[in-house]
VEXDREN-2710 file (C-alpha; in Angstrom, 1 decimal):
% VEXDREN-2710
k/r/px/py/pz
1/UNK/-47.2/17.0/65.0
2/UNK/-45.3/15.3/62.0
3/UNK/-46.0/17.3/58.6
4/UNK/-46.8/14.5/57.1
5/UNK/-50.5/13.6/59.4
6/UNK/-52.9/13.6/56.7
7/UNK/-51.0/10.7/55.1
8/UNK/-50.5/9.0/58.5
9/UNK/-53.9/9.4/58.6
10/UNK/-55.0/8.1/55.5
11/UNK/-52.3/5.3/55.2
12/UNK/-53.6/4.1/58.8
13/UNK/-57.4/4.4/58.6
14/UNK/-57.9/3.7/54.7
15/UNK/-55.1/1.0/55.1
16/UNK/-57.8/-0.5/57.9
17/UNK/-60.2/-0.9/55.9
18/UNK/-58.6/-1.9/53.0
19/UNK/-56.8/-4.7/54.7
20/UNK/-60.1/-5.8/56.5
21/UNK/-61.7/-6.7/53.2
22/UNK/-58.8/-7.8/51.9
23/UNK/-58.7/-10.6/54.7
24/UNK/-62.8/-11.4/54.5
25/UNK/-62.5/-12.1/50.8
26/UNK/-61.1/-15.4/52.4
27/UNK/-62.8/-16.1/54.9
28/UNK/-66.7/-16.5/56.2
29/UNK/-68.5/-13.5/57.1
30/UNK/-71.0/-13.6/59.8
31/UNK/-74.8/-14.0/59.3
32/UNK/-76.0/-12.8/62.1
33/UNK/-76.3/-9.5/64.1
34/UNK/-76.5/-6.6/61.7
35/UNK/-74.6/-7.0/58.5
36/UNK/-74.4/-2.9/57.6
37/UNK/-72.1/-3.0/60.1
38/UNK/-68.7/-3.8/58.6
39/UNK/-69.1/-1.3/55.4
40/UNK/-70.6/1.3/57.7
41/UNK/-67.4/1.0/59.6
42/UNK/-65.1/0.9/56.7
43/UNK/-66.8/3.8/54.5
44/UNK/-66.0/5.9/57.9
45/UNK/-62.6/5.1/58.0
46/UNK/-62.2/5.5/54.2
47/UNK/-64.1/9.0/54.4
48/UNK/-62.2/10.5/56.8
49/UNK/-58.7/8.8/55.0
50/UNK/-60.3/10.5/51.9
51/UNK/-60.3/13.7/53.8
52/UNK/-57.3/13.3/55.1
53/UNK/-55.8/12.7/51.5
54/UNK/-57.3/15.7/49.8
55/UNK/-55.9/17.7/52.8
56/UNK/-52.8/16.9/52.5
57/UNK/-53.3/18.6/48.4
58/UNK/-54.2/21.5/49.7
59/UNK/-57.0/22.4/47.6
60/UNK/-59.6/21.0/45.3
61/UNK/-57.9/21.8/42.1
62/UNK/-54.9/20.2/43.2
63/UNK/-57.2/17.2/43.7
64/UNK/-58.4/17.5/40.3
65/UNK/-54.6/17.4/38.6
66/UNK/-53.6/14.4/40.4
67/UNK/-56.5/12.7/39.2
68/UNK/-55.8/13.9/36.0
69/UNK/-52.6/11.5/36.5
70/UNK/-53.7/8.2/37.8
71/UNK/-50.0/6.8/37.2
72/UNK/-48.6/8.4/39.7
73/UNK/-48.4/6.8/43.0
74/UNK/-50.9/9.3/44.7
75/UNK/-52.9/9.4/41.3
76/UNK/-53.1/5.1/41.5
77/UNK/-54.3/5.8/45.3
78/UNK/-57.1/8.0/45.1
79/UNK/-58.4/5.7/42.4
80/UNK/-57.9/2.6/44.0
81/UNK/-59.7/4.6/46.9
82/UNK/-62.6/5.6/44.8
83/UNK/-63.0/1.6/43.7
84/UNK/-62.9/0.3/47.1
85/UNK/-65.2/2.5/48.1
86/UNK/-67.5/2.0/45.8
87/UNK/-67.3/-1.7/46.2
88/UNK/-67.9/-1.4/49.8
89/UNK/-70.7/0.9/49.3
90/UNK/-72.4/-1.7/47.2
91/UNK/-71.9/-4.5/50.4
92/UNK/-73.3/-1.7/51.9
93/UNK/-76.8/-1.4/49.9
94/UNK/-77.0/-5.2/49.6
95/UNK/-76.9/-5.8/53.3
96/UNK/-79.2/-3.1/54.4
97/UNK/-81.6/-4.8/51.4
98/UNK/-81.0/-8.4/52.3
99/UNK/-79.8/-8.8/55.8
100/UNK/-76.8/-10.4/55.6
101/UNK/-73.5/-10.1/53.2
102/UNK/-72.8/-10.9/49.7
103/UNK/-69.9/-13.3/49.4
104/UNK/-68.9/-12.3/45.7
105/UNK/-69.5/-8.6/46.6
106/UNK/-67.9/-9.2/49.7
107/UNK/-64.2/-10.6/47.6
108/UNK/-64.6/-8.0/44.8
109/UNK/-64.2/-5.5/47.5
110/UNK/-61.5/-7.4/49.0
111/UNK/-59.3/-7.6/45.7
112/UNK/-59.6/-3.6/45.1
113/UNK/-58.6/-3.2/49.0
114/UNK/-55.8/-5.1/48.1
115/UNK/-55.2/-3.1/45.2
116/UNK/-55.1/0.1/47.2
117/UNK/-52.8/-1.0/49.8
118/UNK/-50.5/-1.9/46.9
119/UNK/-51.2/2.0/45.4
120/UNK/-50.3/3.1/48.8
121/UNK/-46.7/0.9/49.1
122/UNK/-46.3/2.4/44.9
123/UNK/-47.1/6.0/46.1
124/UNK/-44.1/5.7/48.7
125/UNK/-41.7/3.7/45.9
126/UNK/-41.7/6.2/43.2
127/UNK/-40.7/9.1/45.8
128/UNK/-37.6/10.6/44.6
129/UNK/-35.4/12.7/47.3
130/UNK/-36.4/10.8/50.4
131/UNK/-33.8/7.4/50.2
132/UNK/-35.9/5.9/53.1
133/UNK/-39.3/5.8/51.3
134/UNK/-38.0/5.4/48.0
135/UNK/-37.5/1.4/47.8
136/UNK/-39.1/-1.6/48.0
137/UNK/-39.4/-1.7/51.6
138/UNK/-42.5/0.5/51.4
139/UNK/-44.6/-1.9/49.8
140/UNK/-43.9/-3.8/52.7
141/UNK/-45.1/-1.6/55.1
142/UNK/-48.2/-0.9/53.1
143/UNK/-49.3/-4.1/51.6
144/UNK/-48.4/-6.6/54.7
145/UNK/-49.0/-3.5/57.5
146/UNK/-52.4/-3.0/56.2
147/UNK/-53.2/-6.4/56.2
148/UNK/-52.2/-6.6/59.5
149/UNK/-54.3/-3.6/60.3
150/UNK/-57.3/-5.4/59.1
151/UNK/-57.0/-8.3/61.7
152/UNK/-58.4/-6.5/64.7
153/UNK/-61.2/-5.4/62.4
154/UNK/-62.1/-8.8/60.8
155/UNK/-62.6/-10.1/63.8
156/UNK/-65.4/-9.0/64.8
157/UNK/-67.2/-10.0/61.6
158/UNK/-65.9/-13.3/60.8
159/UNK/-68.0/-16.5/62.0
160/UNK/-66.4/-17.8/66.1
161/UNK/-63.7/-14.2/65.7
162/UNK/-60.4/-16.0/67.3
163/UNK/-61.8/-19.2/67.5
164/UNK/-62.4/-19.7/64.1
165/UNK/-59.4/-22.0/63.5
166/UNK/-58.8/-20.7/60.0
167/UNK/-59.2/-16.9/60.9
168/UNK/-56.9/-17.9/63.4
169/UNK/-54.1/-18.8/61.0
170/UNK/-55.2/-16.2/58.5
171/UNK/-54.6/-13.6/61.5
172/UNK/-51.5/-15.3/62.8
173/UNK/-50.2/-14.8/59.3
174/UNK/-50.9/-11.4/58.5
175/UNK/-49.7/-10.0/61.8
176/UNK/-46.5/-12.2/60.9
177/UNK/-46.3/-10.1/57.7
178/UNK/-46.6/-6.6/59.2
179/UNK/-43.7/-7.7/62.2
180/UNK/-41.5/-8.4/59.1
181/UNK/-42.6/-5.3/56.9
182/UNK/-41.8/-3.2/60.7
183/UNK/-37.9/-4.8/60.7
184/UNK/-37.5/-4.6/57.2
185/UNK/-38.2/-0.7/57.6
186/UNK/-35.8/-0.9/60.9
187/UNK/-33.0/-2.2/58.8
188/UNK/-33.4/0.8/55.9
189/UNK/-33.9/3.3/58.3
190/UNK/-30.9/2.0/60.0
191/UNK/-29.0/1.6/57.7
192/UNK/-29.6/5.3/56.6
193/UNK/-28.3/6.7/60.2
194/UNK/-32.2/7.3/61.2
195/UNK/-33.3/6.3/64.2
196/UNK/-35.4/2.8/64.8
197/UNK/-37.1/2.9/67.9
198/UNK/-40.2/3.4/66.6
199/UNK/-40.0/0.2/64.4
200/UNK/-38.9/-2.0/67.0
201/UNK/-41.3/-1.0/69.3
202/UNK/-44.2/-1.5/66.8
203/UNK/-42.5/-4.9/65.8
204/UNK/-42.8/-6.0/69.5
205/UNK/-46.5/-4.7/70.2
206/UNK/-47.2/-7.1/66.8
207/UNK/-45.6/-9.9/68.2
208/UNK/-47.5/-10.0/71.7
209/UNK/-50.5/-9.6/69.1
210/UNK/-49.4/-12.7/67.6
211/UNK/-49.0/-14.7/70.7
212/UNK/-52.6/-13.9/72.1
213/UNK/-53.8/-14.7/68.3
214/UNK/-52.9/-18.0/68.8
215/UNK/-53.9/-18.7/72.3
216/UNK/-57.3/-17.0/71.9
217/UNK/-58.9/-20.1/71.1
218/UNK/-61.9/-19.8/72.9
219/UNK/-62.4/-15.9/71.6
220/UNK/-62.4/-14.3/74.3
221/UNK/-63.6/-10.8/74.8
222/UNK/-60.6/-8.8/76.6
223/UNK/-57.9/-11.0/74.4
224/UNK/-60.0/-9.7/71.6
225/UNK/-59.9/-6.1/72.5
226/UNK/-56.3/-6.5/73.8
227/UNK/-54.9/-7.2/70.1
228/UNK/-57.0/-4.8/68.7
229/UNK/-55.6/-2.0/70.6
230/UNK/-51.5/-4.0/70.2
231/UNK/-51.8/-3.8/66.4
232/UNK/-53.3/-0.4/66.0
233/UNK/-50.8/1.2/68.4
234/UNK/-48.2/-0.5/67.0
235/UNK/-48.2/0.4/63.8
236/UNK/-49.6/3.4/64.6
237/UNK/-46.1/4.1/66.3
238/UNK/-44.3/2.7/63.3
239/UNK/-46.2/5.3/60.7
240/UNK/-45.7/7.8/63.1
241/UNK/-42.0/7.4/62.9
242/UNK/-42.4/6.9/59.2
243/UNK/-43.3/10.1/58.4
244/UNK/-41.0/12.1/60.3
245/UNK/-38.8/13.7/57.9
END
């Protein structure tokens, strides 16, 4: 296991949920079926990427002094967590109240997921010591990854999923973005001597996910599934790699 895992995990599973709102604060979110759903989801991915974050400090006091420092990269990202969260948690209190989702709530949570995908892609930037994080690649990876993330996610809560012609575009677009954050990351990790498999095997999981984007017009269920699984293995594989130092 890479020494690194709790900020796999974090980067992964926060950068899910992150990138889920940050796609549904342009689009429609379904009415019907039950509406707790979505935050309920996110707030468990963000705990346990919250965990994950705080073990990877070691201890709580260490928590305390980097929160003590919210202008450092992982300073930026536990409060960018912490607003997300708390965002989420109100979509969370007005759905179980009214039924159904709050549209403003819905893109305030969205803009502050974005925000924490861009204090993940900071965090990585401001490394000194380790050439392959330190650059502007990693905002990359972070920002258009976790947007990518989010489609599998957002599908399942948007109005038609896939055959929602403008989901379907927003979707094809984001998963566009993390196939070029993936081979932007293969040519500085190749250019360092490192190896790239990783990357390119991420990049072409992504791609298939792209293709079956567009073709799943009529939303199918297995197509649905299908790129859910493409797009979290495959940049699953690519943080995996990532972290391997």
């Amino acid at each position: 296991m890479i020494s690194e895992f709790p900020l796999f995990l974090f980067t992964l599973l926060g950068g899910m949920s992150a990138g889920t709102y940050a796609l549904l604060a342009v689009l429609k979110r379904r009415e019907d079926g039950d509406a707790v759903i979505l935050p309920v989801v996110a707030l468990i991915l963000l705990v346990i990427s919250g965990f994950a974050l705080f073990g990877h400090l070691g201890r709580p006091a260490g928590a305390l002094q980097v929160m003590g420092h919210p202008t450092t990269g992982i300073g930026f990202e536990g409060y960018g967590s912490l607003l997300f969260g708390l965002f989420v948690l109100i979509d969370l209190i007005i759905c179980a109240a009214k039924k159904k989702p709050n549209h403003v709530v819905t893109v305030l949570a969205g803009i502050f997921g974005l925000i924490l995908l861009v204090a993940m892609g900071y965090a990585y930037y401001e490394v000194m010591g380790i050439e392959q994080w330190g650059n502007a690649a990693s905002f990359a990876m972070f920002i258009f990854g976790g947007l990518a993330l989010g489609v599998p996610l957002a599908a399942f809560f948007v109005e038609e999923g896939y055959g929602n012609s403008r989901f379907r575009l927003v979707a094809a677009l984001a998963i566009a973005l993390g196939v070029i954050a993936l081979l932007i990351e293969n040519g500085v990790f190749g250019g360092l001597g490192l190896s790239t498999n990783a990357f390119m095997i991420g990049a072409v999981l992504l791609a298939i996910a792209f293709v079956l984007v567009l073709v799943n017009r009529k939303n199918a269920v297995w197509i649905t599934w299908l790129i859910f699984v493409l797009v979290v293995v495959g940049m699953a594989i690519a943080r995996y790699s990532f972290y391997m130092i």
